[in-house]
N, C-alpha and C positions, 0 to 999 in steps of 0.2 A: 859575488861570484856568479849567480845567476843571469846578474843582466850582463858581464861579460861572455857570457858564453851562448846568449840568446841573441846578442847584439855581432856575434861571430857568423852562426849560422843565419840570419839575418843579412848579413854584405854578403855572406854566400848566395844568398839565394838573388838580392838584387844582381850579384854583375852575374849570373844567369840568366837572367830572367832579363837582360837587354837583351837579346840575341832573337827573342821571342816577337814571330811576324803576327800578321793581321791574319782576322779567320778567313779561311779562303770559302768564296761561295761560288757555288756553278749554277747559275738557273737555268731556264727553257723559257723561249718567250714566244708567241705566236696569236692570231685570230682564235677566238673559241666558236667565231662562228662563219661558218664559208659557204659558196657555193658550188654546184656541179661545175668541173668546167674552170672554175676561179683562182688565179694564181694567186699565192702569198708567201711570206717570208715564214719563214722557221730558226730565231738563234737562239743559239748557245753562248750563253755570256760567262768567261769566267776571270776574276779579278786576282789571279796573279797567273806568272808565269808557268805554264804546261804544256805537255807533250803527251803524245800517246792517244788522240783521242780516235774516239771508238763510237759512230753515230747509230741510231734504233734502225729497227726496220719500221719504213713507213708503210705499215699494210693500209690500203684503200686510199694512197696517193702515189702519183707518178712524181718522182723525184726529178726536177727539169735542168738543174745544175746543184753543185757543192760538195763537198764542203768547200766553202772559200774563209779562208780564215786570214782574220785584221787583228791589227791590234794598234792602241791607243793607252796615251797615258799624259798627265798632267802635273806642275806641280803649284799650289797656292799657298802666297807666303803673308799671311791675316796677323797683322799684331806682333811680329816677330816669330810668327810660329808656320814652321812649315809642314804643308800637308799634298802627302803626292797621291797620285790613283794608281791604277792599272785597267785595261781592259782587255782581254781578248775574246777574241767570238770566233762561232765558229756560224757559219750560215748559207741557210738550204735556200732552193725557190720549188715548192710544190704546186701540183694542183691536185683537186680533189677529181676524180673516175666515178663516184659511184655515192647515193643518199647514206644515211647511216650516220651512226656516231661513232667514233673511232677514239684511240686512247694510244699515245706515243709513247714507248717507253723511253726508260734515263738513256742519256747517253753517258759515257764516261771519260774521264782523261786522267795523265799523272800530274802531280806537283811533290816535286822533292821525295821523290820512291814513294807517294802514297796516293791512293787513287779514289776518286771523288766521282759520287753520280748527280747527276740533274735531277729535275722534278718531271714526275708524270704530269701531261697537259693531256687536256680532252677536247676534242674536234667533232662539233654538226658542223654536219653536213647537209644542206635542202636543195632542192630542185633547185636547177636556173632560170633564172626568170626573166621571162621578154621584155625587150627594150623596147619604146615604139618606133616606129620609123618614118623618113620624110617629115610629114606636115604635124606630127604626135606632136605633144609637149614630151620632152626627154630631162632624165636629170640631168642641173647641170654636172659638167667633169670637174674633175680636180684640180687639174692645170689653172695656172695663171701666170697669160702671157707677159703680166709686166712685172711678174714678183711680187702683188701686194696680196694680202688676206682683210678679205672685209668682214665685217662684223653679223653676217648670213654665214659664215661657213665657220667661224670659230668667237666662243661665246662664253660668258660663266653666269651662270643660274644659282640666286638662293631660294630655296623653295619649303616655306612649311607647311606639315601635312594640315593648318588649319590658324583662320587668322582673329579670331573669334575664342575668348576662354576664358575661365573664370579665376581668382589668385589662385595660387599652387597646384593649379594643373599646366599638365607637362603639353610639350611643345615639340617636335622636331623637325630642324632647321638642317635642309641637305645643302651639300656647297656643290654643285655639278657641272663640268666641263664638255661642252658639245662641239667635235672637230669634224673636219672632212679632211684635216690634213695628219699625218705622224708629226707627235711632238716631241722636244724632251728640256730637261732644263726647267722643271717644274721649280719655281720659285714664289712664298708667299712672302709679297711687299708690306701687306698690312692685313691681321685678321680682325674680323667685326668684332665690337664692343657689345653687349650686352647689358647697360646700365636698368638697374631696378628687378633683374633675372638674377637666379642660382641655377648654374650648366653645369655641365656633366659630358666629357666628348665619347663619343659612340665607336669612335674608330681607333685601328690601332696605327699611330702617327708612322711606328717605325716597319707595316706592312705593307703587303703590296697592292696596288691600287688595281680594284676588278675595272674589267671594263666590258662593256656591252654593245650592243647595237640599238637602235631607236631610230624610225620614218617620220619625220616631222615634213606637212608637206609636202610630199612626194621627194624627201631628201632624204637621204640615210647619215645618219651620222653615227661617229665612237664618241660614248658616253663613260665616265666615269665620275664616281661620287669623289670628291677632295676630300669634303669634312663634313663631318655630322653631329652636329650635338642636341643634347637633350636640356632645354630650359624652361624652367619654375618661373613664374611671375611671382613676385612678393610685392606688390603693388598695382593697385588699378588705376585706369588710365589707358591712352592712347601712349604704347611704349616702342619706342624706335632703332631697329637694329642697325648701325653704318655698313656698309658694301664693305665685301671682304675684295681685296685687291689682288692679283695672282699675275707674275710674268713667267713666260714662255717663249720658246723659240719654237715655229711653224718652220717643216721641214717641206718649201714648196715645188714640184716640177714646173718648173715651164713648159708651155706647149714645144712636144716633137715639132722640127721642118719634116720629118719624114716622107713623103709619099703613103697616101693609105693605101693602097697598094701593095705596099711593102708587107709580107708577112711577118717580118721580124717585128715588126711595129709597136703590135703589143707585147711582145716579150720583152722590147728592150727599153720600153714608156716604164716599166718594173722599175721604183724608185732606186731599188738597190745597183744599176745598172746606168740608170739616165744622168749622162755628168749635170744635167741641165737644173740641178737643185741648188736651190738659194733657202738660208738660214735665217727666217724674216723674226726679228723681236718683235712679240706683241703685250702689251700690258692689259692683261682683263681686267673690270669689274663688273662686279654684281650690283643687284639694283638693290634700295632702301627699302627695307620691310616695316611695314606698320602694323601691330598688333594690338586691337581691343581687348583689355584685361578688365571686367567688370568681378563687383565685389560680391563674395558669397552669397546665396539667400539669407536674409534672417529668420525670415516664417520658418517654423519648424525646427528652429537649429535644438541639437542637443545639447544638456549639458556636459557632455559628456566629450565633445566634441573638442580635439585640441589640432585643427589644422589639415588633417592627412586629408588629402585629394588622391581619387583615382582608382582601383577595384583593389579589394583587402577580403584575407580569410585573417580570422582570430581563432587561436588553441591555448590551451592551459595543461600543466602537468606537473603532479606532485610526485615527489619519490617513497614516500610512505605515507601513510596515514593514522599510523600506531609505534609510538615512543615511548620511550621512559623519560622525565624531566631531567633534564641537560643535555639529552642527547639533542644532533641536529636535524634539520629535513629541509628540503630542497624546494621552491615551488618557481616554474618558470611561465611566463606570456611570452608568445609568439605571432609576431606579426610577418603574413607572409602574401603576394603579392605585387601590383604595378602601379607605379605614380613616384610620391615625393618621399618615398620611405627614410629617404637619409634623414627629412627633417622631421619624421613623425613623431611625437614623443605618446608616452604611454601614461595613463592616469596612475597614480602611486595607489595598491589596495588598500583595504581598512583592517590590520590584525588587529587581535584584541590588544590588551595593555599588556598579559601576562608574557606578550611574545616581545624576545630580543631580537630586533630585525635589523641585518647588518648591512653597509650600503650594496644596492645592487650591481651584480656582472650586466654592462649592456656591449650584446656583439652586435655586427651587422653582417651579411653574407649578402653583397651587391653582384648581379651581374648584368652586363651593358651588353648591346647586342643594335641590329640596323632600324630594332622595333622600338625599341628605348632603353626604360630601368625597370628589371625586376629583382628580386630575392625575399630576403627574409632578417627580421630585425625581432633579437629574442633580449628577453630582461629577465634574471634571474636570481632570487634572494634566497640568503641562507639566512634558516629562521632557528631560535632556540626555546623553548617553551621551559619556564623555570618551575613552574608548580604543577601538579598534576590536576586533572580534567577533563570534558569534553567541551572542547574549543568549536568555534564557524569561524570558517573564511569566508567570507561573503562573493558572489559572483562580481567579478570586475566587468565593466563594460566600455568597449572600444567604439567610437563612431568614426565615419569619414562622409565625406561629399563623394558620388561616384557621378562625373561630367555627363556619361552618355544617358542615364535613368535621369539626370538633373533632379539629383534627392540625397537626402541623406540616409546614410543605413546604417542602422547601430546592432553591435554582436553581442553577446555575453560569454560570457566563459563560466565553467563548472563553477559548483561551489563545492567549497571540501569542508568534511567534517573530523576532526582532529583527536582522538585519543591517546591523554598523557597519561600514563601510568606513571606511580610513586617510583623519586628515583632507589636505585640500589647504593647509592653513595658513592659507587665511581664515576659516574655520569654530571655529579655537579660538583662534583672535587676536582677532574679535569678531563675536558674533552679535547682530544686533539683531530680536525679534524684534515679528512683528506679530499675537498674540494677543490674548487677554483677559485676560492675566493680568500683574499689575502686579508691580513692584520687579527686575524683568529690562530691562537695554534697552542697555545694553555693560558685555560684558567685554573685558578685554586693555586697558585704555585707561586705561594712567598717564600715555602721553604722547603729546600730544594734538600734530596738526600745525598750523601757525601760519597764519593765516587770512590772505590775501592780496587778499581781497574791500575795495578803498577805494569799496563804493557808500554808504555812511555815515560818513564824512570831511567836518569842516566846518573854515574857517578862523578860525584862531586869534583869540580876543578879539572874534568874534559871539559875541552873546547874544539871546538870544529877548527879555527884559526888556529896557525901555525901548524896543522897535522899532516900528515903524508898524502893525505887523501886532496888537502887543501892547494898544495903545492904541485899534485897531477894536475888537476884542474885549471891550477891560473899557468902552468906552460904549458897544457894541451890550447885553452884559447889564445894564448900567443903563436905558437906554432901556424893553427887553423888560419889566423888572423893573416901570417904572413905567406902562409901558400897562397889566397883569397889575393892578397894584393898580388904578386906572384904572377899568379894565374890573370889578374887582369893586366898588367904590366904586356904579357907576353901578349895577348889578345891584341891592345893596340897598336902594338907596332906591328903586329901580323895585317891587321885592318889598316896603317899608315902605308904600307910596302903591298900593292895592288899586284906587281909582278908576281911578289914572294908568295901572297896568296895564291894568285892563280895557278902557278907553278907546283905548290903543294896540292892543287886540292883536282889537276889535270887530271892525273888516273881514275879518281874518285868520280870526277864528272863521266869521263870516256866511260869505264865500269857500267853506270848506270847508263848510258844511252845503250848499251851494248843489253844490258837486261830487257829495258823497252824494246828493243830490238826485237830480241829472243822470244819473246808476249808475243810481237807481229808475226814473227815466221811461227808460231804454234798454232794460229789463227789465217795462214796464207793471205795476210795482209800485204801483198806486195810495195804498194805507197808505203805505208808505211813504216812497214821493213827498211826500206832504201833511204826514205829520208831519215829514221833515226840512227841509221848505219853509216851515211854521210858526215852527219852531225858529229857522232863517236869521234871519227877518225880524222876531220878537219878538226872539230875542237880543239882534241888533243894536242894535235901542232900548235895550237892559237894561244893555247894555254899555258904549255913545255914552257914554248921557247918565246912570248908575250909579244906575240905578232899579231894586228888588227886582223880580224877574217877579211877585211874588203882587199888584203894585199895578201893571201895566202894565193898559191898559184902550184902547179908540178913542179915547177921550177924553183921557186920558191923552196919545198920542202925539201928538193934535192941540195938546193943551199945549204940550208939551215943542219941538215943531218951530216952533211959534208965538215960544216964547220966545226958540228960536235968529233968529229972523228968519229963517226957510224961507219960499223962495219958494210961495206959494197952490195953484201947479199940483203941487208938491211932496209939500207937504201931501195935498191931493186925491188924487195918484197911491198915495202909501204907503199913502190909508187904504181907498181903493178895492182895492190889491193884497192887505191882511191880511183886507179883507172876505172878496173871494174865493177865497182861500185856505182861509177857513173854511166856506164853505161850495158850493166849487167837485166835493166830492166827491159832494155829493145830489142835486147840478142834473142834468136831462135832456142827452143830446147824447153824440156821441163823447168817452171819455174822453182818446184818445191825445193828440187836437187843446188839449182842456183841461188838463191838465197841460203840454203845449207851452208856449200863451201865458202860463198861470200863471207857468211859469220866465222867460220872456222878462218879463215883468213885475218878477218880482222882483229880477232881475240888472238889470234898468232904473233903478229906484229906487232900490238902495242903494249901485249908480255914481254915482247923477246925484246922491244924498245926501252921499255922501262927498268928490266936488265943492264942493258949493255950502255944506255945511257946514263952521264949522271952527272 
């Protein structure tokens, strides 16, 4: 009875939970670093469909155009499985007025009645800086007249911070991408192999790539790190990384014919502007890294020594020091620190014999970052002392190799001195204890006392089957069962009949533009007041009565309401309300007051429509 009714609410929740979109993200994307003077783009990318948006103010830049808002979309069908995109952006052309660091706030927009912000970006800003002129050496420009990119202006770098090191010290191998041109389509064909190494990747795959600036040779270029990983040699030798492979599409301008002359020149060289861009594929690679791994010292090694490379602190801690025999006590080592800590293992201490030492808790707490690995790696035994006495725990001692001192350094940890007192007889008859450590939880317990508890006593020859209670049960999950299908039945053919849907859900659409609407006129947004008021009231027709918008037209609507048999003044009013909506943005006169009636008209009409039509 259980799993029918679990297996009810269950198909309830899948054909729910089909209807369920992708999360919607808004970013901000721009330079973090510009100069006086220096034009750049600013978008807003968001990946589903929206309305309503609302840009920051950009204090300490002059706004030179925007919003201009595109949108794009894809679909890939891999293996049988199809996968569509979305893009829409929304995008500025600034330039910076004045030195300073500045800070953009979110902008916002709507998706489906709910409204989503961007991320705060941060903007330096430096002096401009002179260019030489005539006979100087000058950078070169970005442009390329024949469409190709050569291998000076876009490039992939692997680079470790050191080629030189001894087994199990740590290595960091950056992957770094140097353009002069916008890319996108970042795609890895093949990542380096690592044979005779234990990695560890640095970065978070599914974030966003920083990117920087960097003068190489009097060239500036956009830098950003791909990948980063952290690798251990576990072997010496000359050990060789393969080139990681990366294709990309260069977003290149050809050289303007303009006239220099022309002031528009440089405004409209603005990639976002210059039809003259070409989509050039480039496949990078990185060059083969060679690393000498030579083998530990032996002079001086400890015995103590089991592997760990790289800088360590050592602590110890008991949780008492005074028990009764059977009771427990706690004692943990902690290893805490940077290097190869995942594979450090710990020397086992030496308890006396009288102690029962059960196997130990070992955690690790790793954290990865652009520096490497550090954290902390703790080992923790729960110990039992069966006879009373004064016990030693002897001091344990931890070594490692530390690369930069080129020595070994050995720790010790306290030692503890242990007071058993005689047990009381509950203590070794049974301890239950309340640690972290499993396969303990009574001793002394062959014989167990006889439970006198009747609150789970039922009378003889009830049965749960065949009872009243049994038979609500299995026809409320048939019932459930059958709305469930019911409820999906109706769903598809709602989803098969595209007219029927849109037809149902026109009001619902109109409604909401009409709300976005109402946003704008409380904020004197006149754009987009009119555009979403437009939207409202052409939809609605598009939708009613399952007309393509590219053939709605005045006439058109006058059709189509004629044919419904609409009443005259009906008629009259929609088309009087879509006139002025087109052209209620040019006319003389207070705008507050005009967008006011506007909306009251249009919330008039497609009430009074939804009425009288049907």
């Amino acid at each position: 009875m259980k799993q029918i009714v679990f297996l009810s609410v269950m198909l309830i929740f899948l054909i729910s939970a089909r209807g369920v979109a992708q999360e919607v993200t808004f970013k901000t994307s721009t330079k973090s670093n510009v100069e006086v003077g220096e034009q750049f783009r600013l978008v807003f990318e968001l990946n589903a469909e929206g309305g309503g948006f609302s840009g920051p103010d950009f204090k300490g830049f002059n706004v030179l155009t925007g919003p201009m808002m595109s949108t794009s979309s894809s679909i890939q069908i891999i293996n049988g499985r199809m996968d569509k995109t979305f893009s829409q952006t929304y995008t500025y052309i600034l330039s910076a007025s004045g030195e300073g660091t500045f800070t953009i706030e979110p902008a916002t927009v709507t998706v489906d009645g709910r409204k989503y912000q961007s991320n705060r970006v941060t903007i330096k800003v430096g002096p401009a800086t002179s260019r030489p002129q005539g006979g100087g050496q000058s950078q070169p420009s970005a442009d390329s007249p024949s469409g190709e990119v050569s291998s000076r202006d876009l490039f992939l770098r692997a680079i470790p911070d050191k080629k030189n090191l001894v087994v199990g010290e740590q290595v960091i191998v950056t992957y770094r991408i140097y353009t002069r041109f916008p890319l996108s389509n970042l795609t890895v064909n093949k990542l380096s192999s690592f044979p005779g190494f234990w990695t560890k990747n640095l970065l978070d795959d599914n974030g966003e790539i920083q990117q920087s600036t960097q003068v190489i040779d009097g060239v500036e270029y956009i830098v950003a790190d791909i990948r980063k990983v952290a690798l251990f040699p576990q072997k010496t030798g000359r050990l060789t990384i393969e080139p990681m492979e990366l294709g990309v599409l260069a977003q290149v301008r050809t050289q303007s014919r303009r006239s220099s002359r022309d002031p528009f020149e440089s405004f409209f060289n603005d990639p976002f502007f210059n039809r003259n861009i070409q989509q050039v594929e480039k496949n990078l690679i990185s060059e083969q890294i060679t690393l000498q791994v030579d083998a530990l010292p032996i002079a001086k090694k400890p015995q103590s020594f089991n592997g760990a490379v790289g800088q360590f602190g050592f602590q110890s801690a008991i949780d008492r020091d005074q028990l009764k025999a059977g009771d427990a006590l706690n004692l943990s080592y902690t290893i805490t620190g940077s290097g190869n800590l995942e594979l450090t293992e710990l020397p086992k201490p030496d308890f006396p014999a009288d102690f029962e030492v059960y196997e130990p808790k070992v955690s690790t707490d790793i954290k990865t970052s652009s520096g490497g690995i550090n954290g902390k790696k703790k080992v923790e035994y729960l110990i039992i002392p069966r006879f009373e006495g004064t016990y030693d725990i002897p001091a344990l001692e931890f070594s490692y190799f530390d690369p930069k001192k080129n020595a070994y350094i050995t720790l010790s940890s306290q030692a503890y001195k242990v007071k058993v007192d005689k047990s009381d007889g509950h203590g070794a008859a049974e301890a239950l204890m309340a640690t972290s450590q499993e396969g303990i939880r009574y001793l002394g317990t062959d014989i167990r006392h006889i439970k006198l508890d009747s609150n789970h006593l039922r009378k003889k020859d009830q049965f749960f089957f065949a009872s009243p209670l049994y038979f609500v049960l299995m026809l409320g999950g048939v019932l459930i069962f059958g709305l469930a299908l019911w409820f999906d039945n109706k769903q598809n053919k709602l989803k098969n009949n595209q007219s029927l849907l849109k037809y149902k859900k026109a009001t619902k659409v109109a409604k909401k533009k009409l709300t976005s609407a109402q946003q704008h006129l409380k904020q004197k947004d006149q754009n987009g007041f009119y555009l979403e008021m437009s939207q409202a009231l052409w939809g609605y027709i598009s939708d009613k009565f399952t007309i393509p918008r590219s053939e709605l037209s005045f006439d058109t609507v006058q059709s189509v309401l004629e044919a419904q048999n609409a009443p005259a003044d009906l008629i009259e009013a929609f088309i009087s309300t879509l006139n002025n909506c087109e052209y209620a943005r040019f006319a003389p006169g207070d705008a507050g007051k005009k967008m006011d009636d506007l909306y009251q008209q249009g919330l008039e009409v497609i009430t009074k429509a939804e009425r009288l039509i049907k």
